[in-house]
C-alpha positions, 0 to 999 in steps of 0.5 A: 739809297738813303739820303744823308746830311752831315752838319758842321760849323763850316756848313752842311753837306748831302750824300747818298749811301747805298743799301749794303749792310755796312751802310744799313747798320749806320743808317740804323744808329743815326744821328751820330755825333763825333769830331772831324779827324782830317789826312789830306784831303780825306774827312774822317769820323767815328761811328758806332758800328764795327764790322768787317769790310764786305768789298774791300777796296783802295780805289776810291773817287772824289766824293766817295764816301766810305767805311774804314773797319779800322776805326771804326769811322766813316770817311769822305774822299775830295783829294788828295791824301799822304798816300795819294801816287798822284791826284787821286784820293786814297786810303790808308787801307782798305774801305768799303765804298758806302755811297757818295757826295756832291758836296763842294770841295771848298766846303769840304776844304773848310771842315777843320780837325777838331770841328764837330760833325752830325749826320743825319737821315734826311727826311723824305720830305727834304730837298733831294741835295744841298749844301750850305756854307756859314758865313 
């Protein structure tokens, strides 16, 4: 797993993303700087990597972080969006699941459309998670 931090004006938040080649191929082209687009409870931004999903899937968990092709943007899952059936999050289509995070849903609640967004490898050095909110 390659530890990620994502920094917003909101706060900054961790996540893990596995060792797929999706997720190598982002991991490459860090830092990636982009603006937050928002569908429901769903964070998503565009990054430099176009590639077909390698395990497609719909079903995705609260904290899951994902990879649409379609944008192509790498989306965080923390509830319910406008194609939810019920409380679980769920995608317009198709994502691959790249990894997760432990971020607070408030924190993640607070990230406006529009805001800026950063991810970034962490450091090996680096504390293994956190989060932190602006006051």
């Amino acid at each position: 797993m390659v530890r990620v931090r994502f920094e917003t004006p909101m706060g900054s938040f961790d996540g893990a993303l596995d060792q797929g080649e999706i997720a190598t191929a982002i991991v490459q082209r860090l830092p990636i700087a982009s603006t937050v687009m928002r569908w429901g409870d769903e964070i998503y931004f565009d990054v430099p990597v176009k590639m077909a999903n390698t395990k497609p899937t719909r079903e995705v968990k609260v904290g899951d972080i994902g990879y649409w092709p379609d944008g192509p943007c790498l989306c965080i899952f923390f509830g319910k969006t406008l194609a939810s059936k019920g409380s679980e999050p769920r995608p317009a289509s198709d994502v691959t699941i790249l990894g997760h995070t432990d971020a607070p849903i408030e924190l993640l609640r607070s990230v406006a459309e529009g805001a800026a967004i950063t991810a970034e490898r962490v450091n090996r050095t680096s504390p293994a998670s956190r989060s932190t909110r602006q006051a």
